[in-house]
C-alpha positions as CSV (number, residue, x, y, z in Angstrom):
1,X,-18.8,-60.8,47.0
2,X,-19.2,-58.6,50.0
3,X,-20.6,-55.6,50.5
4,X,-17.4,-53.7,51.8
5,X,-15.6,-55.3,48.3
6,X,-18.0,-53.9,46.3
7,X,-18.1,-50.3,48.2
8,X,-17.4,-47.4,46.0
9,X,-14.3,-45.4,46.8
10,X,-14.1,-42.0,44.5
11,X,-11.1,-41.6,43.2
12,X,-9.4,-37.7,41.8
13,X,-7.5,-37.2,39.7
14,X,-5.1,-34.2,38.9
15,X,-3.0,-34.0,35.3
16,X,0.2,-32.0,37.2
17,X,2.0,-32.3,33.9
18,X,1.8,-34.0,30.4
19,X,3.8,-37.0,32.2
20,X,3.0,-37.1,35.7
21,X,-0.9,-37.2,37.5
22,X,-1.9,-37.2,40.9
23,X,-4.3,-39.4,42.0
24,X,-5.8,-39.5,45.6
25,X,-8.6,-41.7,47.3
26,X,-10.3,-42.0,50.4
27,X,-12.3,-43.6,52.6
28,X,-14.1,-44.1,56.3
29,X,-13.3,-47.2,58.5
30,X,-15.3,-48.7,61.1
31,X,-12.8,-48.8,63.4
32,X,-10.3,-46.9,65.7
33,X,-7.6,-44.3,64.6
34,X,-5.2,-46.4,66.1
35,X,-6.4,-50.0,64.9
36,X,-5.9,-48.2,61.0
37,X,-2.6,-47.3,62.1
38,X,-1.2,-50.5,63.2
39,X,-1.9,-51.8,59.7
40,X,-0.7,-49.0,57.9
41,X,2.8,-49.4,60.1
42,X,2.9,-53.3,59.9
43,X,5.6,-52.3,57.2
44,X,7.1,-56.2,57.2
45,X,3.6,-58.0,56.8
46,X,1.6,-55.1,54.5
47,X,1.4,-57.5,51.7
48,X,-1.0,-59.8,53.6
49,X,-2.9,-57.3,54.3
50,X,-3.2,-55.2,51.1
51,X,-3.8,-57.7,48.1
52,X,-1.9,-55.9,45.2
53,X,1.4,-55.9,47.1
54,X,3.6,-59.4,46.9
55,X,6.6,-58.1,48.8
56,X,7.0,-55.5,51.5
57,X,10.1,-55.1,53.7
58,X,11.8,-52.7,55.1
59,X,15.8,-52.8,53.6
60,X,19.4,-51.2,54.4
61,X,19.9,-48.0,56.2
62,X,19.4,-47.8,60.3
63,X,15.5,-47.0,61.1
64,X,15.1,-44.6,63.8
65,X,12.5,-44.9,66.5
66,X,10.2,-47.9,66.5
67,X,7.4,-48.7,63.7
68,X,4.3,-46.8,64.2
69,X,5.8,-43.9,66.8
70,X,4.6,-41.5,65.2
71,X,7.9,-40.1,64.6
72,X,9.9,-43.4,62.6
73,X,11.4,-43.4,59.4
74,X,12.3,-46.6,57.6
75,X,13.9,-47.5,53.8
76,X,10.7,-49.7,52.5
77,X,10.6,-52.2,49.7
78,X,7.6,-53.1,47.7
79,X,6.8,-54.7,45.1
80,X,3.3,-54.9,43.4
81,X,1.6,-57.5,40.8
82,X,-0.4,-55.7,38.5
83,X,-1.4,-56.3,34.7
84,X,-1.4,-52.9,32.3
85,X,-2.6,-54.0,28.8
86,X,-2.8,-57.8,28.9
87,X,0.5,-58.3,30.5
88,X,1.7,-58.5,34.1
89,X,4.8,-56.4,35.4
90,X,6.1,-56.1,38.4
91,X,6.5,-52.6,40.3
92,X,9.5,-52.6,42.4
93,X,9.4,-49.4,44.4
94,X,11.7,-48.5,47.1
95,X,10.8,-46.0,49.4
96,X,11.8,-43.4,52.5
97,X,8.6,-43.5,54.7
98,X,8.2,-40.7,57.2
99,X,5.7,-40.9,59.8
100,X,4.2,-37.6,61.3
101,X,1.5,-36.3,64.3
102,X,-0.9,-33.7,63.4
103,X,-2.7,-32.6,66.7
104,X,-4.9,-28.9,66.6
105,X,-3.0,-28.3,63.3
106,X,0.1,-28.8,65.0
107,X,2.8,-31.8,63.5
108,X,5.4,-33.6,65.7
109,X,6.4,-36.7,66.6
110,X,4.7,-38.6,69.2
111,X,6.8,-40.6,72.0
112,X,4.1,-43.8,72.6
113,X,4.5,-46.8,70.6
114,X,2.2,-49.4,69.9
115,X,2.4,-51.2,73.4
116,X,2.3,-48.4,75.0
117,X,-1.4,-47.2,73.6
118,X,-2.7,-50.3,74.2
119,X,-1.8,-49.7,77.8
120,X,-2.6,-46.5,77.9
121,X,-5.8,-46.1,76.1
122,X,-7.5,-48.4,73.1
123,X,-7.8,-44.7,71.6
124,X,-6.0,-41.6,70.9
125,X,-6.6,-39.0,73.7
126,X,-7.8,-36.4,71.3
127,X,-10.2,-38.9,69.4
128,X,-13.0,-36.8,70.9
129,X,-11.9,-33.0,71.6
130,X,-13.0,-30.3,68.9
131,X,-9.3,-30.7,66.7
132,X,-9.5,-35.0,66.3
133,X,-5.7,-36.2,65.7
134,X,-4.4,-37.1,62.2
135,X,-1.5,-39.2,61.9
136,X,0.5,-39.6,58.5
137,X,2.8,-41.5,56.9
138,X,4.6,-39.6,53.5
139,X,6.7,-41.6,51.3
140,X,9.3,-40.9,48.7
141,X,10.5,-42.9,45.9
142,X,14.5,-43.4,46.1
143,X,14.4,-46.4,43.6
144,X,12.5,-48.1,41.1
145,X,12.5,-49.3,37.4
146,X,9.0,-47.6,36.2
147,X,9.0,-44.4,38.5
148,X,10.8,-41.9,38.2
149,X,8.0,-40.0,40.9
150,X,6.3,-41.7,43.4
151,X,5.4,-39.5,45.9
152,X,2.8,-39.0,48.5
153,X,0.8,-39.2,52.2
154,X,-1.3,-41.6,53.7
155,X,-3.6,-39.6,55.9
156,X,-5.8,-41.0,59.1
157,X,-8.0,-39.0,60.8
158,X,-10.2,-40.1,63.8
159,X,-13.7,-38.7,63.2
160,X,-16.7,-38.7,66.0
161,X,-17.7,-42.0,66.5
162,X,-20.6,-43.2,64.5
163,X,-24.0,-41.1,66.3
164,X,-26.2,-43.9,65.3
165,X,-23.5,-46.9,66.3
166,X,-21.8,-45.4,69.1
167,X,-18.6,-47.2,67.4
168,X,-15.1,-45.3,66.3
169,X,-14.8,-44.0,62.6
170,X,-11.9,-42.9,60.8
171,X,-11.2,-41.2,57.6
172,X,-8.4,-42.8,55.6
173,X,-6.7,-41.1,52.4
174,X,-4.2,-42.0,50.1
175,X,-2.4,-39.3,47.4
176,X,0.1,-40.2,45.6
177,X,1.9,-38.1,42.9
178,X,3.0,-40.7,39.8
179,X,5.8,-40.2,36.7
180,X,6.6,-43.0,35.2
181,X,10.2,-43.6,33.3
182,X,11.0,-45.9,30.5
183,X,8.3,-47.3,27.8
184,X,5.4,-47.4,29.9
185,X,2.8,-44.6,29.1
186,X,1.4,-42.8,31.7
187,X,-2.2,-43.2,30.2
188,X,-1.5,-46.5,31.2
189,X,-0.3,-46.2,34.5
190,X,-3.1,-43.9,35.5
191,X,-5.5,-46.1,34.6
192,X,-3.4,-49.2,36.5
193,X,-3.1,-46.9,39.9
194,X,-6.9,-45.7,39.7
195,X,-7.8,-49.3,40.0
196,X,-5.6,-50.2,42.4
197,X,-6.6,-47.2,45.0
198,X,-10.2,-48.5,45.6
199,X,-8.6,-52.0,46.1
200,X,-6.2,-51.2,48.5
201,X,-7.9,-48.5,50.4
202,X,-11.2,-51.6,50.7
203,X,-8.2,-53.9,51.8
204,X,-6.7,-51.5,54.9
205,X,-10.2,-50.7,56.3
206,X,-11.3,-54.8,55.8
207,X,-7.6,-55.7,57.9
208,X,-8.7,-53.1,60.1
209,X,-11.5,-54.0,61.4
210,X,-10.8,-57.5,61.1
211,X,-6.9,-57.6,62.6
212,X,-6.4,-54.1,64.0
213,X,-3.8,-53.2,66.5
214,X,-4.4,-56.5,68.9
215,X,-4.1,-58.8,65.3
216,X,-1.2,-56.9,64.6
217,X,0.5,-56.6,68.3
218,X,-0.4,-60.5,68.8
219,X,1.5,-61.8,65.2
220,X,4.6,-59.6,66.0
221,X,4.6,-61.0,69.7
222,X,3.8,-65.2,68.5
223,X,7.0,-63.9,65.5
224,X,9.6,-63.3,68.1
């Protein structure tokens, strides 16, 4: 067992109603704003990257823009493998992803893709001005057999790189605002999800720094 699987990620969480909690995580990655990004946006290959997935695709309905553009939207389809109470079930959740640009507090989409940062610049050209660019993705549940809510943002922020390393940090957080429908208590499915956080957040900073956006760029190239 590594170190970085054994890391401690704090995890909140918010009761919002006698049903539904929020729960939220975060972390920092040793590793550029935009290498984060590319796996966040690998939409098609996320479940090699992030071990509780077993499926991610995206589905029906046109996609605007290209993946990771800061300004695409896509219909995604996930399904996770999880155990809640000795048995296993499968979470299908389908899913309207959003992708967003936050420079100086400002939001709005972005016109470079993935190609063309790499050309441009390995990082994003605020990385080191006084307001650091955060880039989001939000997601919305449209379908799924346990959830009647799931909701919420993955945010990545580039921080000032490391004083000691002189390498790139970012922040990565993950919120997500959970109802469940049907039999399955929430009790349950809190306790499920606020395993699964740590997990996946350690997964995305391990793919990261281990793939990052030339991994990512070099599969989709050798795939077409």
């Amino acid at each position: 067992t590594t170190g970085e699987e054994c890391e401690l990620v704090a995890v909140r969480i918010e009761k919002t109603s006698s049903n539904s909690r929020r729960i939220a995580g975060e972390i920092v990655v040793d590793a550029s704003l935009m290498d984060v990004w590319a796996i966040l946006t690998d939409y098609d290959n996320l479940s090699t990257h992030v071990p509780n997935l077993v499926a991610s695709k995206r589905i029906s309905g046109a996609p605007t823009g290209n993946a990771g553009d800061g300004s695409y939207e896509c219909r995604l389809y996930q399904r996770g493998a999880q155990k809640i109470i000795g048995f296993e079930f499968g979470a299908d959740v389908t899913m309207d992803m959003t992708e967003s640009v936050v420079v100086a507090g400002k939001a709005g989409p972005i016109t470079q893709s993935h190609e063309l940062d790499a050309k441009l610049s390995p990082s994003p050209v605020s990385s080191s001005s006084i307001f650091p660019e955060e880039r989001r993705i939000n997601f919305k549940c449209v379908d799924s057999q346990f959830f009647s809510v799931f909701d919420g943002t993955w945010r990545v922020v580039q921080m000032p790189d490391n004083p000691f390393t002189g390498e790139a940090e970012t922040t990565v957080s993950y919120t997500v605002d959970v109802r469940p429908k049907g039999p399955v208590p929430v009790a349950a499915l809190e306790w499920r999800i606020r395993e699964d956080v740590p997990t996946n957040l350690r997964a995305v900073k391990r793919a990261a720094m281990e793939v990052g956006m030339n991994g990512v760029m070099e599969s989709k190239h050798s795939s077409v």
